[in-house]
C-alpha positions as YAML, in Angstrom:
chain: A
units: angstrom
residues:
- id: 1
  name: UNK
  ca: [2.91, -118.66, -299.89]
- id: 2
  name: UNK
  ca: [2.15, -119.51, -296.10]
- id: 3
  name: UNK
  ca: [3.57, -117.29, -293.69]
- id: 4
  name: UNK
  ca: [5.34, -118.99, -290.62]
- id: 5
  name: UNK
  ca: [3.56, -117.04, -287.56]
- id: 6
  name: UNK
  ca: [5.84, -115.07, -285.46]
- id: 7
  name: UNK
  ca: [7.53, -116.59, -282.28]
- id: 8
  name: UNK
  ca: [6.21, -114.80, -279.78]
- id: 9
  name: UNK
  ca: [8.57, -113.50, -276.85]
- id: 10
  name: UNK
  ca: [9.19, -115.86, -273.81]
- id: 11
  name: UNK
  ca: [7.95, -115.28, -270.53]
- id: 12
  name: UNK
  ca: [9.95, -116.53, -269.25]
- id: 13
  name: UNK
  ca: [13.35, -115.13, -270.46]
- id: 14
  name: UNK
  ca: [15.92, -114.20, -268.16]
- id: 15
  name: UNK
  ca: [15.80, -110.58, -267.08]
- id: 16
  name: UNK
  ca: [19.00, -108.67, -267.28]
- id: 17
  name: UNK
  ca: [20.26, -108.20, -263.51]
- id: 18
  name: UNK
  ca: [21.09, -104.46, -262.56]
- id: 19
  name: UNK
  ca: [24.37, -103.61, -261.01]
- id: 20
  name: UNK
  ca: [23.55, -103.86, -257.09]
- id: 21
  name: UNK
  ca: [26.37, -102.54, -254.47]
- id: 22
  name: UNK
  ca: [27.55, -105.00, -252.61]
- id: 23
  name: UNK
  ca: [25.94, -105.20, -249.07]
- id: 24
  name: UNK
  ca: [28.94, -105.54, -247.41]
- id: 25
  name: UNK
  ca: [30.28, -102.48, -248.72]
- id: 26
  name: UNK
  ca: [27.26, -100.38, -247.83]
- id: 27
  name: UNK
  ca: [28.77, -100.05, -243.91]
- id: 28
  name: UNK
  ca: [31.93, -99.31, -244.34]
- id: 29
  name: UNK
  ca: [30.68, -96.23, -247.20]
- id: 30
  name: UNK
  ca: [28.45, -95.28, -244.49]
- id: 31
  name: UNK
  ca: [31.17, -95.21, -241.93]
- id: 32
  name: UNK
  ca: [32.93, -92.78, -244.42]
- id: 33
  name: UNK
  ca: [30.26, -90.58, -245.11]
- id: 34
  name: UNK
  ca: [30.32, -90.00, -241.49]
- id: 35
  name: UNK
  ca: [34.06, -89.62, -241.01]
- id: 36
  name: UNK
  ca: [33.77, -86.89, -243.55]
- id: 37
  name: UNK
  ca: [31.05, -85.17, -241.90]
- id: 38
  name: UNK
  ca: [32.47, -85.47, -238.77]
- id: 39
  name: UNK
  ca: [35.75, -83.83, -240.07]
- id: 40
  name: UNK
  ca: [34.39, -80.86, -241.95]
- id: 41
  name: UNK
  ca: [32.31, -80.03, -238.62]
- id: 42
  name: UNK
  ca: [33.03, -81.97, -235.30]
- id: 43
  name: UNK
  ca: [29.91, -80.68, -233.89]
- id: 44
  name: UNK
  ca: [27.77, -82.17, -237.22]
- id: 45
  name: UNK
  ca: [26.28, -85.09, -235.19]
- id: 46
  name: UNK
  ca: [25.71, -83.22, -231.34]
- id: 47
  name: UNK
  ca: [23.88, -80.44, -233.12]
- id: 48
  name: UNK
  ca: [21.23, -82.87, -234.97]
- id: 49
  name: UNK
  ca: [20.48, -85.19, -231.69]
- id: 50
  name: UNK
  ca: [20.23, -82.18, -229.53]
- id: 51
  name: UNK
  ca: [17.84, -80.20, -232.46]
- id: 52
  name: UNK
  ca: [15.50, -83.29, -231.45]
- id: 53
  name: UNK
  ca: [14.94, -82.60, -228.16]
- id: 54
  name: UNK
  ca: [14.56, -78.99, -227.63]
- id: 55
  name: UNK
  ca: [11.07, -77.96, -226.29]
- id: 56
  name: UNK
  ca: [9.71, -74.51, -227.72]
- id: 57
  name: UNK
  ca: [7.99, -72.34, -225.35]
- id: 58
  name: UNK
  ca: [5.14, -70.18, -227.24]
- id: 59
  name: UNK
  ca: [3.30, -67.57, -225.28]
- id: 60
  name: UNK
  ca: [-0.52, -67.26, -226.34]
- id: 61
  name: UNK
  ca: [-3.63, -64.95, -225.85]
- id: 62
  name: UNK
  ca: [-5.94, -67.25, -223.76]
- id: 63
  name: UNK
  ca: [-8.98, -66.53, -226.05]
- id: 64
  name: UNK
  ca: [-7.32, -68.23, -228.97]
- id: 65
  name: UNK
  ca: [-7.25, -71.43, -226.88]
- id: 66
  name: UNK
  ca: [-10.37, -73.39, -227.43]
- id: 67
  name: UNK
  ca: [-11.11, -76.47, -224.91]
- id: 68
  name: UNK
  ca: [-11.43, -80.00, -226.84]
- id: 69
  name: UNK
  ca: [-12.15, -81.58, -223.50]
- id: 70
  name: UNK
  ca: [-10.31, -81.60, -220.04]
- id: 71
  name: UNK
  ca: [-6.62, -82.10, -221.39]
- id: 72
  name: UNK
  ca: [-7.00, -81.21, -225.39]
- id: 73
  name: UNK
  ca: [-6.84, -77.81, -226.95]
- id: 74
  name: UNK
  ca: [-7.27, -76.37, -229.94]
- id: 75
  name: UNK
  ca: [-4.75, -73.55, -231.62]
- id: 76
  name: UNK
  ca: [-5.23, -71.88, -234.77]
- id: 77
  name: UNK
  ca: [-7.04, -75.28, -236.15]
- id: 78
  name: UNK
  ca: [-4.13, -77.30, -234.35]
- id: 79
  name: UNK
  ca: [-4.99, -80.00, -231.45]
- id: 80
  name: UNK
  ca: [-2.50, -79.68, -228.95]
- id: 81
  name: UNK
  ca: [-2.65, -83.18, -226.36]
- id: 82
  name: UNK
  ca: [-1.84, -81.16, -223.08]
- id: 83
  name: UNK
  ca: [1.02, -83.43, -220.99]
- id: 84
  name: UNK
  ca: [1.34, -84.46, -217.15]
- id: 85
  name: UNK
  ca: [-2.09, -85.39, -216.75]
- id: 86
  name: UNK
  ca: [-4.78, -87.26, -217.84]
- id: 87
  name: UNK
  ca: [-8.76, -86.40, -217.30]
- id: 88
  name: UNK
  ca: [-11.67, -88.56, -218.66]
- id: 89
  name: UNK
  ca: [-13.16, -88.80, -221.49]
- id: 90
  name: UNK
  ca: [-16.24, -87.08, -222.52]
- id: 91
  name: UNK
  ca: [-16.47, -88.64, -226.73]
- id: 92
  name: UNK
  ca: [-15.95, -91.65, -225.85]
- id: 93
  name: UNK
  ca: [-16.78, -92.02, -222.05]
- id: 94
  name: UNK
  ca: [-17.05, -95.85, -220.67]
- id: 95
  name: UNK
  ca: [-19.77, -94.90, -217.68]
- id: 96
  name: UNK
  ca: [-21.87, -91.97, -217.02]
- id: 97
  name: UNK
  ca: [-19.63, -91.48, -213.74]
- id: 98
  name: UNK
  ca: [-16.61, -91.15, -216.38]
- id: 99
  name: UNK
  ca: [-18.85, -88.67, -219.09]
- id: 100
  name: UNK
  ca: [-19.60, -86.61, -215.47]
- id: 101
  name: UNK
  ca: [-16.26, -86.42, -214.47]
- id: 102
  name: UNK
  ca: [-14.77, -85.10, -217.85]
- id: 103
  name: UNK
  ca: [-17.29, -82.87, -218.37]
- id: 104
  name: UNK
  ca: [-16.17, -81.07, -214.96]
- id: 105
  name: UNK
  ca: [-12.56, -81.17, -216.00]
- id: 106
  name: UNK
  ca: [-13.55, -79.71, -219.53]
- id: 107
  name: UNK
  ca: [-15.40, -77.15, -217.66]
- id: 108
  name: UNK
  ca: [-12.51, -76.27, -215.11]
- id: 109
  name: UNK
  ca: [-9.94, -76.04, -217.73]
- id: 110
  name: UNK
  ca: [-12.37, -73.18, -219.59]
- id: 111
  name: UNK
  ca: [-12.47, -71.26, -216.24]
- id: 112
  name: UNK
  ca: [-8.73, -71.68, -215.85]
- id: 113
  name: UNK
  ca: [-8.53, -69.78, -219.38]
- id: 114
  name: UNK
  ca: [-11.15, -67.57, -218.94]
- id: 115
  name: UNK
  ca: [-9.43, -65.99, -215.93]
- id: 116
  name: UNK
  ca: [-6.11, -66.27, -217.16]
- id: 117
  name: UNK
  ca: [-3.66, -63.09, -218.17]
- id: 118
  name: UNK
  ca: [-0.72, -65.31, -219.47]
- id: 119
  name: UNK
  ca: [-0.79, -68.84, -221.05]
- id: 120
  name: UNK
  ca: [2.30, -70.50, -222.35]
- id: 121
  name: UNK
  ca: [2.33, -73.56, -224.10]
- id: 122
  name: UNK
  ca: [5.86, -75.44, -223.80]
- id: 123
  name: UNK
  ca: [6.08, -78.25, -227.14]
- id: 124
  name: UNK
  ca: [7.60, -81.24, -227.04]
- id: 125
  name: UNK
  ca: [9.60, -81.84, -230.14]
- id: 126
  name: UNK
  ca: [7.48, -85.49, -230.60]
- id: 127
  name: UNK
  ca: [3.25, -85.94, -231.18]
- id: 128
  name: UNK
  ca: [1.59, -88.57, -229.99]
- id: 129
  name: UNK
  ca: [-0.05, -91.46, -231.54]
- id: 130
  name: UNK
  ca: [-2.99, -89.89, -233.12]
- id: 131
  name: UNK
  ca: [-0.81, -86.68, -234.43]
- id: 132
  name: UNK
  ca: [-1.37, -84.43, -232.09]
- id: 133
  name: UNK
  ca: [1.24, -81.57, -230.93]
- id: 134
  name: UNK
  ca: [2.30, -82.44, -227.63]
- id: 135
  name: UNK
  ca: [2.52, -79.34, -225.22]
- id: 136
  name: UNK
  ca: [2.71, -78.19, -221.26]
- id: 137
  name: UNK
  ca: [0.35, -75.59, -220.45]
- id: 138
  name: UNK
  ca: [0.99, -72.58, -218.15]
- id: 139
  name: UNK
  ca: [-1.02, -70.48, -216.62]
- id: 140
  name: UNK
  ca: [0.07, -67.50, -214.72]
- id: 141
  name: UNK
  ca: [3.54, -69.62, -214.50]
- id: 142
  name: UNK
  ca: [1.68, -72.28, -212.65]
- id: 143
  name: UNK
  ca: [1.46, -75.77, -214.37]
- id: 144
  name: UNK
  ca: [-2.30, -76.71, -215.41]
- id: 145
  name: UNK
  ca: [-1.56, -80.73, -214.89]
- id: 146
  name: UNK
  ca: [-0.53, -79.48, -210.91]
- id: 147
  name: UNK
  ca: [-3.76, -77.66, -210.95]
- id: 148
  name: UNK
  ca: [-5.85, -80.19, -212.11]
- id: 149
  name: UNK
  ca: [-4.49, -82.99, -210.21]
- id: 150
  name: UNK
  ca: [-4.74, -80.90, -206.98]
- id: 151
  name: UNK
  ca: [-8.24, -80.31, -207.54]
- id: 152
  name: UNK
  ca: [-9.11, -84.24, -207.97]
- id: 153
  name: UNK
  ca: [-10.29, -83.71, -211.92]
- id: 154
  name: UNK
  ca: [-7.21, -85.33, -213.56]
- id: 155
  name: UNK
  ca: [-4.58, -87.83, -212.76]
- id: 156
  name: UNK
  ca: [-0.86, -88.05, -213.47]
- id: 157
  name: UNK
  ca: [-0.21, -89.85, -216.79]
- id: 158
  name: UNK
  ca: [3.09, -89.33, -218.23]
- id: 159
  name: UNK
  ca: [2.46, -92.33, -221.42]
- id: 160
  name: UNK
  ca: [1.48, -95.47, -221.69]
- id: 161
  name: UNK
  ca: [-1.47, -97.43, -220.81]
- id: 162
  name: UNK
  ca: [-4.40, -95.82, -219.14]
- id: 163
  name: UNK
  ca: [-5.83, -96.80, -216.49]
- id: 164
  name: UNK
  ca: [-9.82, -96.95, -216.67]
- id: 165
  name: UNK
  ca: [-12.15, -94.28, -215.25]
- id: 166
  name: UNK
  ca: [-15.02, -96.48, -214.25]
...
């Protein structure tokens, strides 16, 4: 007796649909989630958009801070992007003017922690594009970014695009 070969399974059978929530209903569930939050604690929303921008002020021995270049550190295997100023590069310098310059505001920002009996590093509750902890640096309650600027080694940058060195 022949066999009859089995029928395979179609491709392309209909798939069973899952049960999807209804778009329109997902704002109006959202809007009661809320409600309810809001109504168990009134405070529930001011608390988590203020948590966000809160800066924590840490106060650190100076010879734990080491000195990527003129406005990076390094704590504890963290790079901290120091804010207020911008110095120029030395990695990845565009002009030996540029490589000069940053190596003078690398060197400046050592002495400034050499000599230093209090550092505090204020963080900014955000990192910047490449990951790095954002933080103000004090020393001896004066701000480094003043320092540096004053001096002629750094210029104010506060985000953005920067403006070339060359």
């Amino acid at each position: 007796m022949l066999r009859r070969p089995r029928k395979r399974p179609s491709r392309f059978r209909p798939r069973k649909r899952r049960r999807q929530i209804p778009r329109r209903a997902l704002l109006p569930a959202t809007l009661l989630v809320l409600f309810g939050l809001w109504l168990f604690d009134p405070n529930t929303l001011t608390q988590a958009t203020a948590r966000g921008q809160i800066s924590t002020v840490e106060t650190v021995i100076p010879n734990r801070l080491t000195v990527v270049d003129g406005d990076t550190v390094r704590l504890a295997g963290e790079t901290i992007r120091l804010i207020g100023f911008d110095t120029p590069e030395t990695y990845r310098a565009q002009c030996d003017s540029e490589l000069a310059r940053g190596d003078a505001a690398t060197k400046r920002l050592r002495e400034l922690l050499a000599r230093a009996s209090s550092v505090q590093l204020a963080y900014q509750p955000r990192r910047d594009r490449y990951g790095r902890e954002l933080a103000r640096l004090m020393i001896d309650d004066r701000d480094v970014a003043d320092i540096m600027v004053g001096e002629g080694l750094a210029r104010r940058y506060s985000g953005g695009k920067r403006r070339p060195w060359c």
